[in-house]
C-alpha positions as CSV (number, residue, x, y, z in Angstrom):
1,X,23.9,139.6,95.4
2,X,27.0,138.0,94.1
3,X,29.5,136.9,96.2
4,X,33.2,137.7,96.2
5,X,35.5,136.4,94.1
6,X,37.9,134.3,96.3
7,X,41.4,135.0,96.2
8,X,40.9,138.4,95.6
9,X,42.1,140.6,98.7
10,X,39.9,142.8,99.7
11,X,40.0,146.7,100.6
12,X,41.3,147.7,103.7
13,X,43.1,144.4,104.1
14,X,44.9,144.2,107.5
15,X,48.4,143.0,106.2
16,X,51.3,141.3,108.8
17,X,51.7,144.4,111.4
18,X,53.9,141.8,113.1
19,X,56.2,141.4,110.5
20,X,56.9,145.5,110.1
21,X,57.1,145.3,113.8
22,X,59.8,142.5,114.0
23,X,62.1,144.0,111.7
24,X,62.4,147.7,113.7
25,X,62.7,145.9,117.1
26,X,65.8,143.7,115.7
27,X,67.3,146.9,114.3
28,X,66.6,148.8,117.5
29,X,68.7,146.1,119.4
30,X,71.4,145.3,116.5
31,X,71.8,149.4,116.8
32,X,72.0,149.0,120.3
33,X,74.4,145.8,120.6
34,X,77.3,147.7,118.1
35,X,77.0,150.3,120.9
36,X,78.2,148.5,123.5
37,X,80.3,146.4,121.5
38,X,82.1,149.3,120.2
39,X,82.1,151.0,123.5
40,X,80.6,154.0,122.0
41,X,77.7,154.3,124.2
42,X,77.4,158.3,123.8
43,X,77.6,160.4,120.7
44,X,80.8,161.9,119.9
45,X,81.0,165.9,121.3
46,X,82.0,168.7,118.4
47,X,84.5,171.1,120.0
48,X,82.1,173.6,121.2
49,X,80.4,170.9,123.5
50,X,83.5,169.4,125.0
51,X,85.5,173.2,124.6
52,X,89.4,172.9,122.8
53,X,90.8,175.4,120.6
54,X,90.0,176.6,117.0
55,X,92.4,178.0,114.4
56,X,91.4,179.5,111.5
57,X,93.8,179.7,108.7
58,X,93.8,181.6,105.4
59,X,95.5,181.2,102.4
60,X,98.0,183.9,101.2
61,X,98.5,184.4,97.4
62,X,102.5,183.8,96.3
63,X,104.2,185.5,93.8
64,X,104.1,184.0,90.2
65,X,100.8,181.8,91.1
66,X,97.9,184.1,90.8
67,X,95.8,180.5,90.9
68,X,97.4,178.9,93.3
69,X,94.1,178.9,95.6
70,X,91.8,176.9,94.3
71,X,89.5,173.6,95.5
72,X,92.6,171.6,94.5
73,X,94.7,172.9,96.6
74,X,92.5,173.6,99.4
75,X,91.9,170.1,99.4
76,X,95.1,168.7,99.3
77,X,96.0,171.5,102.2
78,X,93.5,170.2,104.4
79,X,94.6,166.4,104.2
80,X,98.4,167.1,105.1
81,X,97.0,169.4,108.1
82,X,94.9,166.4,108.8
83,X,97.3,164.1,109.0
84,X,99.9,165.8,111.0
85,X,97.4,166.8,113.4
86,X,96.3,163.4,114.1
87,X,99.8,162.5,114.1
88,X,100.4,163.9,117.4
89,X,98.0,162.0,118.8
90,X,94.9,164.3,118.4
91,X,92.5,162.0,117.4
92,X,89.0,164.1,117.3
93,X,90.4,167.1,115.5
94,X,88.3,168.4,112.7
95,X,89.9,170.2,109.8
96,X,87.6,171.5,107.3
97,X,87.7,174.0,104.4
98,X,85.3,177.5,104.9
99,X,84.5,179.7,101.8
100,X,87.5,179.6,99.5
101,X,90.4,180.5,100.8
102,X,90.4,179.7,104.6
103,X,90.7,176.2,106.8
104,X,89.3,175.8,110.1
105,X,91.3,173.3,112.6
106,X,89.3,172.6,115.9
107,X,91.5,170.5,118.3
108,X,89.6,169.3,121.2
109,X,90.7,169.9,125.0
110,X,92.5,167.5,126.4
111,X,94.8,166.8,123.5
112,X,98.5,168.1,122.2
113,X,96.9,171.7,121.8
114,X,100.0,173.8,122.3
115,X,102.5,171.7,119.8
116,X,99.0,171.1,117.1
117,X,99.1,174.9,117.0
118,X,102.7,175.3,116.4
119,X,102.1,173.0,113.3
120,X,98.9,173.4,112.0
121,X,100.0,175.8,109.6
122,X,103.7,175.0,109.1
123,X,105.4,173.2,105.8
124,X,105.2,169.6,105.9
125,X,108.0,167.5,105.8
126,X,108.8,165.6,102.8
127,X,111.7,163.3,102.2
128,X,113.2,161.0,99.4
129,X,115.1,158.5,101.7
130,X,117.0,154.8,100.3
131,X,115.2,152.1,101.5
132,X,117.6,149.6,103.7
133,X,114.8,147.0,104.5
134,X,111.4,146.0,104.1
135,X,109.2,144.0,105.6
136,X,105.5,143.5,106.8
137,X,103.9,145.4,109.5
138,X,103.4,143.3,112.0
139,X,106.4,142.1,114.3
140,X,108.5,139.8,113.3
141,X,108.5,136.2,114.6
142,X,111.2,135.7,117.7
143,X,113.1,133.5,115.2
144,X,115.6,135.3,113.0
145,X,113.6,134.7,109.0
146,X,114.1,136.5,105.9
147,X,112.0,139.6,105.3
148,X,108.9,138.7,102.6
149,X,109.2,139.5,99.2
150,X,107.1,142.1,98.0
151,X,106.3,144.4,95.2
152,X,107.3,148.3,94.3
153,X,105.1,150.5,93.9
154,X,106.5,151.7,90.9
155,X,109.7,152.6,89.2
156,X,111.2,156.3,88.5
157,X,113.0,156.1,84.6
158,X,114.7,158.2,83.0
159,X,112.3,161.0,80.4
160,X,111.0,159.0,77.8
161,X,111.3,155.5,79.2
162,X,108.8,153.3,79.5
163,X,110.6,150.0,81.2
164,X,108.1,148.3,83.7
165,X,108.7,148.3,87.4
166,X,111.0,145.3,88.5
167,X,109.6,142.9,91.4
168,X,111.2,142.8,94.7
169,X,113.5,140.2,95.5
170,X,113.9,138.3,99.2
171,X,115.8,141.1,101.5
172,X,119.1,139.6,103.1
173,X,119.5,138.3,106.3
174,X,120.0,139.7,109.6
175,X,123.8,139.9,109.5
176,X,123.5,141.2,106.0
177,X,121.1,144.0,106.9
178,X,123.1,145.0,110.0
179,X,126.6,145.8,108.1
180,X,124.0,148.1,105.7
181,X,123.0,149.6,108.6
182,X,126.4,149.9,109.8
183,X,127.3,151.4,106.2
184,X,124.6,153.9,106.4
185,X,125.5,155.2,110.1
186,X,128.7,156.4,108.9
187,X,127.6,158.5,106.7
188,X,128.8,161.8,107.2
189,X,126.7,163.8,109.9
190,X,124.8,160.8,111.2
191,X,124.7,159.7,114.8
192,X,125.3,156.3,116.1
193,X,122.6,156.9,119.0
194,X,119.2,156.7,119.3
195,X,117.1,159.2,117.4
196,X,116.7,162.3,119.9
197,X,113.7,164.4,120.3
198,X,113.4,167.0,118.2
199,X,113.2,169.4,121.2
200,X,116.7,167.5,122.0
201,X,118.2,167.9,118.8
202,X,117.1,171.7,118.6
203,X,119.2,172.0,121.4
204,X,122.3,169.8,119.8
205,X,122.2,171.8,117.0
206,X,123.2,175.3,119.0
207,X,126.4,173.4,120.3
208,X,129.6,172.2,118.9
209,X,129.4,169.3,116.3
210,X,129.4,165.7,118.2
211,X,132.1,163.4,117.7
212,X,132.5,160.9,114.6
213,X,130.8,157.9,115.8
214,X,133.0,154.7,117.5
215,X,132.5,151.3,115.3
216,X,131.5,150.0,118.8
217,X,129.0,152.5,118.6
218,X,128.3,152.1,115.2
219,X,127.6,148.8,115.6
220,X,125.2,149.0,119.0
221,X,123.1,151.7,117.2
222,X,122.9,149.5,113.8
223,X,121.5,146.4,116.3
224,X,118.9,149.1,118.4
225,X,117.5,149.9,115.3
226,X,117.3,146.4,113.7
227,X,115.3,145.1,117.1
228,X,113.3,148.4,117.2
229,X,112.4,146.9,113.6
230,X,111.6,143.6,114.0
231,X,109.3,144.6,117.0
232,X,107.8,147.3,115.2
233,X,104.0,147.1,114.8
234,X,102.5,149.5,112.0
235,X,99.1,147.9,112.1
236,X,99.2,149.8,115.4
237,X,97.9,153.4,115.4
238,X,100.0,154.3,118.1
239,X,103.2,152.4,117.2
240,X,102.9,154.0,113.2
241,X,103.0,157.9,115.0
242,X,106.0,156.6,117.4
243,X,107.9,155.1,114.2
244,X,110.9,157.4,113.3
245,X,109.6,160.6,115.6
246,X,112.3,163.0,116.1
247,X,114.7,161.3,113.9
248,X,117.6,163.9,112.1
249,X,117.1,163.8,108.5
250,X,121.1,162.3,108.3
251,X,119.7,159.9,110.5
252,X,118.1,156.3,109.6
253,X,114.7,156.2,110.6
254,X,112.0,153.5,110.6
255,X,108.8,154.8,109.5
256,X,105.6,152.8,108.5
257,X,103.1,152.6,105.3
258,X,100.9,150.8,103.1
259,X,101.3,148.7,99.9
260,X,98.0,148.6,98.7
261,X,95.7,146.8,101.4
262,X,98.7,146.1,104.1
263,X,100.8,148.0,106.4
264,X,104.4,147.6,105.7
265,X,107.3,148.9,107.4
266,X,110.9,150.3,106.3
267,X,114.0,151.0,107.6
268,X,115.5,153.9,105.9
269,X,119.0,155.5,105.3
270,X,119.4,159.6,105.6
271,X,117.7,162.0,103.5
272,X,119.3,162.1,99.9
273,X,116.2,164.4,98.6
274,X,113.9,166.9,100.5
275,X,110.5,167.9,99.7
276,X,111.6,171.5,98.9
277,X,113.9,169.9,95.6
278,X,110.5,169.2,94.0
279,X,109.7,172.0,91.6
280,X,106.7,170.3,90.5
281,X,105.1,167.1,90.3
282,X,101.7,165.5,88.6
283,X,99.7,162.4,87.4
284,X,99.2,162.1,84.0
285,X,98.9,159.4,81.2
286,X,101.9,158.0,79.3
287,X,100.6,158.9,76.1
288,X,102.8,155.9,74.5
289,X,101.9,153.2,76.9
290,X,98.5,155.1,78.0
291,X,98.9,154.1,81.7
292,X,99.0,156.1,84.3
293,X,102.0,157.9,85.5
294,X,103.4,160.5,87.9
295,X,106.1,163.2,86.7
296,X,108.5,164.8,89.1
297,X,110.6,167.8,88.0
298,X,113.1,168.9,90.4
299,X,115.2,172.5,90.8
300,X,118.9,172.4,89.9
301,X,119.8,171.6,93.4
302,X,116.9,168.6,93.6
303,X,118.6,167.5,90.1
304,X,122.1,166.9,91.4
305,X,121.0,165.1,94.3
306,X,118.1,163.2,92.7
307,X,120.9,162.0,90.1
308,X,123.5,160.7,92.5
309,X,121.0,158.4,95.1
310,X,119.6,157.2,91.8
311,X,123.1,156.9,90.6
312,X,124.3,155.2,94.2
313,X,120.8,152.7,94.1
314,X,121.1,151.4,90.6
315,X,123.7,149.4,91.6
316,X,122.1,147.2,94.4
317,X,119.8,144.9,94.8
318,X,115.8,144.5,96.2
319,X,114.9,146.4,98.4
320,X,118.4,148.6,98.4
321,X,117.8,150.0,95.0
322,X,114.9,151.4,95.7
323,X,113.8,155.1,97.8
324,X,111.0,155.9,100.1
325,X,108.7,158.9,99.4
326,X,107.7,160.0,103.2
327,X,105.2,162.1,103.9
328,X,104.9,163.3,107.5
329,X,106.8,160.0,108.6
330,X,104.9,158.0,106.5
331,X,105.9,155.9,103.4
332,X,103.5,156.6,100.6
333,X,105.9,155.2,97.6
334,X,108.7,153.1,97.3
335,X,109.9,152.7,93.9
336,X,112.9,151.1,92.4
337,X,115.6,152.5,90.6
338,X,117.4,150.5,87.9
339,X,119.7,153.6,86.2
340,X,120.9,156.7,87.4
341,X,118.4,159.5,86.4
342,X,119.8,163.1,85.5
343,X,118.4,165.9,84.1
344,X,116.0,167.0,86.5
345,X,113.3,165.1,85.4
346,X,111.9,161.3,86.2
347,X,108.6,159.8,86.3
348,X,107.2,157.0,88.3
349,X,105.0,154.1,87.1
350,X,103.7,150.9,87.8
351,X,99.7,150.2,87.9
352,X,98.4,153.5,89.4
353,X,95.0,154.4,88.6
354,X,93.8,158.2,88.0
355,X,93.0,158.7,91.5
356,X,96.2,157.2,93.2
357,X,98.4,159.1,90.2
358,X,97.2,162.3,91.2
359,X,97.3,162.4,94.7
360,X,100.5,161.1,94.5
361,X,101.9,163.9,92.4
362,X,99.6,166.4,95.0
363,X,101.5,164.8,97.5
364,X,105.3,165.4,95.5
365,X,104.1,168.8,94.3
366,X,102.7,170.3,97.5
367,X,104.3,168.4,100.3
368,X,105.5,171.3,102.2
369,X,101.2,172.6,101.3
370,X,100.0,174.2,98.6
371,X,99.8,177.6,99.7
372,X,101.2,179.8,102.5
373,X,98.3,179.8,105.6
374,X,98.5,182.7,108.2
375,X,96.7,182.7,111.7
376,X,93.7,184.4,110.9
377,X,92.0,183.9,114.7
378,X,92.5,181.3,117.2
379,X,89.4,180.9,119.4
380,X,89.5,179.6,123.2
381,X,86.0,177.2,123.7
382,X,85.4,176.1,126.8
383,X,83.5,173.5,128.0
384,X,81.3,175.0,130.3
385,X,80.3,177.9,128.1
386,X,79.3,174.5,125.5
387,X,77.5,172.8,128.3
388,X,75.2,176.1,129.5
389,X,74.4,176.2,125.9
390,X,73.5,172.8,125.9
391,X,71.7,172.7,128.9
392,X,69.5,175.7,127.4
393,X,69.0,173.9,124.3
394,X,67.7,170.9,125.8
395,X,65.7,172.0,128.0
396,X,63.9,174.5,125.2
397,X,63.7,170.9,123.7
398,X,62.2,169.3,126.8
399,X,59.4,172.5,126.8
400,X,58.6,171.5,123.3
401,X,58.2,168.0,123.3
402,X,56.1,168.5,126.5
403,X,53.7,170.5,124.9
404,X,53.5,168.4,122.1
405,X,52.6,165.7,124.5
406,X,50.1,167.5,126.4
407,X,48.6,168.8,123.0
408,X,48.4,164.7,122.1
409,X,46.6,164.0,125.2
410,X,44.1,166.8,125.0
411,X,43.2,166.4,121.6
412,X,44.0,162.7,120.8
413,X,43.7,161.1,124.1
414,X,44.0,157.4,123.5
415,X,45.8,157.7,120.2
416,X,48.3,159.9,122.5
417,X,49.7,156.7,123.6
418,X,50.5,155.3,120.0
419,X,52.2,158.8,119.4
420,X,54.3,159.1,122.6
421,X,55.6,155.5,122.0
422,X,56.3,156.2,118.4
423,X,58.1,158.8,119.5
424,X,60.2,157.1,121.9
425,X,61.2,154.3,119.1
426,X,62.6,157.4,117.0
427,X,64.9,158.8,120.0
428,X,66.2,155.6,120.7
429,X,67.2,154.9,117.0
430,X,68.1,158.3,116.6
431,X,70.8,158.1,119.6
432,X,72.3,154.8,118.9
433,X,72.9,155.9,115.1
434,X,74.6,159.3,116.1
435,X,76.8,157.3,118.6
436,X,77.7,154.8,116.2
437,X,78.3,157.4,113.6
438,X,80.7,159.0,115.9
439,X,83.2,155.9,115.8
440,X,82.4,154.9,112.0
441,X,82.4,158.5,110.2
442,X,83.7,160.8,112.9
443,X,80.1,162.6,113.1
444,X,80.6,165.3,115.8
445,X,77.6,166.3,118.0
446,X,77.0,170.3,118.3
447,X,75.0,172.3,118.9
448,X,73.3,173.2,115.7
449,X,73.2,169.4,115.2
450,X,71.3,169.4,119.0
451,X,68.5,171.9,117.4
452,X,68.7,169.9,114.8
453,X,67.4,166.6,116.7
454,X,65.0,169.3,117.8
455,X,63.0,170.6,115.1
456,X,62.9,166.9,114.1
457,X,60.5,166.7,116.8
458,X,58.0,169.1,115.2
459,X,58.6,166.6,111.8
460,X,57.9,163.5,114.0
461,X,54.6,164.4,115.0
462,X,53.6,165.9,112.4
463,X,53.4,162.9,110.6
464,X,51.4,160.6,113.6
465,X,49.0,163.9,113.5
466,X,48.4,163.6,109.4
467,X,47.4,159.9,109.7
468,X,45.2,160.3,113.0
469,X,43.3,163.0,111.4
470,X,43.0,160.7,108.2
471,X,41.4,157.8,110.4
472,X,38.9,159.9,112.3
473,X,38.2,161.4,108.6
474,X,37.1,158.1,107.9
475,X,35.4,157.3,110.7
476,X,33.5,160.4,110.2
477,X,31.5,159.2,107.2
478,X,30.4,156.5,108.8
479,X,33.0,153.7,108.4
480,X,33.9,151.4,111.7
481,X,38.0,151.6,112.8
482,X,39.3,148.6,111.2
483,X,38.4,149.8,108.2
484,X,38.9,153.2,108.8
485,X,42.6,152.5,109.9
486,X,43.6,150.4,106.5
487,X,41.8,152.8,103.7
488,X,43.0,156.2,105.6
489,X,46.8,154.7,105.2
490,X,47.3,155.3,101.5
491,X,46.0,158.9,101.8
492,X,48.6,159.5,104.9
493,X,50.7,157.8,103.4
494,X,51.4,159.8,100.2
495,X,51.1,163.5,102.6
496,X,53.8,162.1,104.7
497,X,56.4,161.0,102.2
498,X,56.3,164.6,100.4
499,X,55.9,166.0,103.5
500,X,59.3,164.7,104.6
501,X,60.9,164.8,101.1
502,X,60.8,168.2,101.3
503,X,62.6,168.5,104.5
504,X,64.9,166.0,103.3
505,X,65.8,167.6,100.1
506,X,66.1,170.8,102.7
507,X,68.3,169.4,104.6
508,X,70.3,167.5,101.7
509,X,70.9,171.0,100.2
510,X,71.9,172.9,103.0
511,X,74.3,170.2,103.8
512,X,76.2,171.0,100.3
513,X,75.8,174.7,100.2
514,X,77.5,175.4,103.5
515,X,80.1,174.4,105.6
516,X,81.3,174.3,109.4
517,X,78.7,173.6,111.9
518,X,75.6,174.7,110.1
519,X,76.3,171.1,107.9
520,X,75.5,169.8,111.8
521,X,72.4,170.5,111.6
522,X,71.5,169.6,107.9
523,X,72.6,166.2,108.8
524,X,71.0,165.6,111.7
525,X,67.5,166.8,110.2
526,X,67.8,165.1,107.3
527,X,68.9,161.7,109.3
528,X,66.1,161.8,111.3
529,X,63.7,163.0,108.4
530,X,65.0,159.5,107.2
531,X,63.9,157.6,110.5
532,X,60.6,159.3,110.6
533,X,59.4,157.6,107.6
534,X,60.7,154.2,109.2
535,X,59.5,154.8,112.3
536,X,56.2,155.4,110.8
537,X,56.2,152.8,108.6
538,X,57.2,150.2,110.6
539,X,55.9,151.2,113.7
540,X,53.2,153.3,114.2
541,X,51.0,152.0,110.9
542,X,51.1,148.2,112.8
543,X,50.7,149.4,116.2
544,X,47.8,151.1,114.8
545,X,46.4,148.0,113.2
546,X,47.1,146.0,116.1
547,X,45.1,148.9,118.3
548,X,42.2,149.0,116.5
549,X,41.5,145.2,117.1
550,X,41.3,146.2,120.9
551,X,37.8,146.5,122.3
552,X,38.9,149.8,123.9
553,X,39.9,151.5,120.4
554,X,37.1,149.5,118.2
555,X,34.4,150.5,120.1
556,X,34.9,153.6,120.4
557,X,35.7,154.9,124.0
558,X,35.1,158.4,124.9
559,X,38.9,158.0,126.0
560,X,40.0,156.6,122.9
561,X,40.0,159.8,120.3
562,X,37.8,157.7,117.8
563,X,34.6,158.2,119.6
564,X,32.0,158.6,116.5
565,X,29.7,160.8,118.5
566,X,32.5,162.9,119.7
567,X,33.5,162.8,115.8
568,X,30.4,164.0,114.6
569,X,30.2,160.5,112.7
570,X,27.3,160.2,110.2
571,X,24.8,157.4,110.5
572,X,25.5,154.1,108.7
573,X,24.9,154.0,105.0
574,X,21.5,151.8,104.5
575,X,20.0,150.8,101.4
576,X,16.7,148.9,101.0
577,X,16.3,145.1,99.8
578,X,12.9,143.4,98.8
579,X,11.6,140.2,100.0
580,X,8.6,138.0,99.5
581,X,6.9,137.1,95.9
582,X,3.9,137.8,94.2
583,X,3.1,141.4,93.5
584,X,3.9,142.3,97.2
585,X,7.1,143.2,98.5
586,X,8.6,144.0,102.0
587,X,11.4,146.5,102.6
588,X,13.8,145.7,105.0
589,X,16.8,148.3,106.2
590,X,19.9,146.4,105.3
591,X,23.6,147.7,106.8
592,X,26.1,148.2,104.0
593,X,29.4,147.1,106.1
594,X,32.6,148.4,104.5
595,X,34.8,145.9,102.7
């Protein structure tokens, strides 16, 4: 009988169930550590868990824009809605687009509800203000030093031109930015206080006309809002919300946004443009420069304003020749002006890609949104109508993962153990992803996605049950469990992955086709489709190899579920062998051991 070749691994080899097992614990306890780290040690609730309110809002078609709702649009809609509503310091809201022509805004209890309401659906405000200084967004050092230079973000030019944005120049000092404060606080109808509220200036604005402004107090409001500046923070959530809130559009403001990667911040003069002067806007490519560009036409009145700021600006220097494009209180644009631009029509360049361009000119264009949005039903949740639903939904989840259990034990007995442990590895990565998924992405947890987790059960076991039933298949014709374990894997193997790319590719589709809280419950089942392969992969194949070199498993206890007799095992295969010489021979039984 030849021997072996060495080198040559044979079947059924037992591989480094170690290894497999060494790489899920240290995920199980990176998962865990970012938990606490991040001090997101419980999933994120949707609305109908921790109860709020939720508004749904549809689209109205306008006169002379038969297209006007479309994905575009819709999109663009739902971003400005976005950010206003987390503006006012509601955080968790969730702001999603259902069918094609409606928006649903859930806003959380426990948050701004009443004022998120009133401007959920309202126009947005959008302003073209002068920029008076510039500067990053941190605060400024205690000592008085000269703001960083920095550069636009592209220049407006006259139709047809093609001249390149000009680089920013130092910004003068602090006496030199307080007399153009002082200069821009007497303009007509500004006030030489701080900003009011806007529930404040609602109320000013029924009464008679305050007084022209004092140069005393000209100048005490000019130095408020330069040390307002300098301690500004706009890498600060909070502080970039606070910055400018309330101010009068004839007012300076300070308002916050980026430049690329960074936060900056701005002090700006009043209003020379509004939103509402934008007839239309886009991003397009120069077709003589082929770069990407973003055109602005304005209505007559838009014209005659956008021609004298640009008119006014042309004539400074960095960064008071150039005017802030805010959005909502933020700056998304600050290019520089180097003529006055008449005609109605400019354009702004300087390096944007296709992606910036047009959300840029979605931004000019549809400011004050896209589309008209009515109140089409505003839903009351409370908590405790989420939490009896929850309550029932785990404990019909409890009931079914006890009778799995018991099921297990009945019919598996010792491999129950392997199963209920496996089990256990899956919940606990399960839960630590969800509650880190609620700080990275925002992941909400409802209750679909809770029946979700559910079914997933079902999934779980199923696959423990396919790979069992392959083992004691093997053992049946006569193999011992070491064996057994190693050549039944490649036949689970291939039953699970199908097995769970279906319900993958179930969940992945459900997940596109529909929207609201059904996409929940796609993602949960097809996240932990995704961990039920790892789990069984890297934990329940090596705990099963490490098992079966267990006296209690190999040799077959009655207790075990891989008792032969219990199996219905066949006898071992035997073969016969001669010995002696001559003309006799002997026969001797000889065991055929599996490789």
């Amino acid at each position: 009988m030849a021997a072996p070749k060495k080198g040559r691994r044979p079947t059924g080899a037992q591989g480094r169930p170690g290894r497999a097992l060494a790489i899920i614990l240290i995920a199980m306890v990176a998962l865990t550590a970012g938990m606490f780290l991040t001090k997101q040690t419980t999933p994120r609730l949707g609305i109908d868990l921790a109860g709020g309110t939720s508004i749904t809002l549809k689209a109205k078609s306008e006169p002379g824009k038969p297209d006007a709702i479309n994905e575009t649009n819709m999109n663009t809609a739902v971003g400005i809605i976005e950010r206003r509503v987390n503006g006012l310091g509601v955080s968790e809201a969730e702001v999603q687009t259902q069918g094609r022509d409606h928006i649903i805004v859930n806003i959380p209890k426990g948050t701004n509800e009443k004022q998120a309401r009133e401007q959920v659906g309202t126009t947005a405000q959008l302003y073209f203000r002068p920029v008076l200084a510039f500067a990053d967004g941190a605060p400024a050092a205690p000592a008085a030093t000269p703001s960083p230079s920095a550069s636009s973000s592209g220049a407006p030019k006259a139709e047809g031109s093609t001249k390149p944005s000009a680089q920013a120049t130092p910004s003068s000092s602090a006496t030199s930015q307080g007399r153009v404060l002082s200069e821009a606080l007497k303009a007509p109808g500004a006030t030489a206080s701080p900003s009011p509220s806007a529930s404040e200036s609602k109320k000013a604005d029924d009464k008679a006309p305050a007084p022209s402004p004092t140069p005393s107090g000209i100048e005490a409001a000019a130095a408020d809002l330069q040390a307002k500046f300098a301690a500004l923070d706009c890498t600060n959530e909070a502080q970039r919300a606070a910055a400018g809130k309330g101010a009068k559009p004839e007012d300076p403001t300070l308002a916050c946004g980026k430049r690329g990667d960074t936060w900056g911040k701005w002090i700006l003069g009043p209003v020379g443009v509004s939103g509402t002067d934008v007839k239309d806007a886009k991003g397009q490519i120069n077709p003589q420069s082929g770069q990407w560009i973003v055109t602005m036409q304005f209505t007559d009145k838009g014209a005659d304003k956008f021609a004298k700021i640009t008119g006014e600006l042309a004539t400074k220097q960095m960064p008071q020749n150039q005017f802030a494009i805010v959005l909502d209180g933020e700056v998304v644009s600050d290019p520089s002006v180097s003529q006055a631009l008449t005609g109605g029509n400019a354009e702004i360049s300087g390096g944007f890609t296709q992606q910036s361009a047009m959300d840029l000119g979605n931004m000019l264009s549809y400011g004050a949104l896209p589309l008209t949005f009515q109140e089409d039903s505003v839903t009351t949740v409370t908590a405790a109508l989420g939490g009896e639903q929850l309550k029932a939904g785990l404990i019909a989840g409890a009931i079914g993962l006890l009778l799995v259990v018991i099921y297990l034990l009945v019919y598996y007995r010792g491999l129950a153990f392997i199963a209920i442990v496996s089990l256990l590895v899956s919940a606990i990565l399960t839960y630590t992803i969800m509650a880190l998924l609620g700080k990275g992405i925002g992941f909400a947890l409802n209750l679909p996605a809770v029946c979700g987790a559910i079914v997933a059960i079902g999934i779980t076991a199923d696959s423990f049950i396919v790979y069992f039933e392959r083992i004691r298949d093997e053992i049946r014709e006569g193999r011992t469990l070491r064996p057994a374990v190693e050549r039944a894997w490649p036949r689970a193997r291939r039953t699970i992955l199908v097995s769970d790319f279906v319900s993958f590719l179930a969940a992945a589709v459900l997940f596109i086709v529909t929207v609201g809280k059904v996409q929940g419950f796609a993602f949960t089942l097809g996240l932990t489709t995704v961990l039920d392969v790892v789990v069984v992969f890297l934990f329940t194949k090596p705990i099963m190899t490490l098992m079966a070199r267990t006296k209690f498993f190999s040799s077959g206890h009655p207790w075990s579920g891989l008792d032969p007799k219990r199996l219905g095992a066949k006898p071992p295969l035997r073969r016969s062998r001669r010995t002696g010489s001559g003309t006799g021979s002997v026969t001797a039984p000889l065991d055929v051991k599996e490789a």
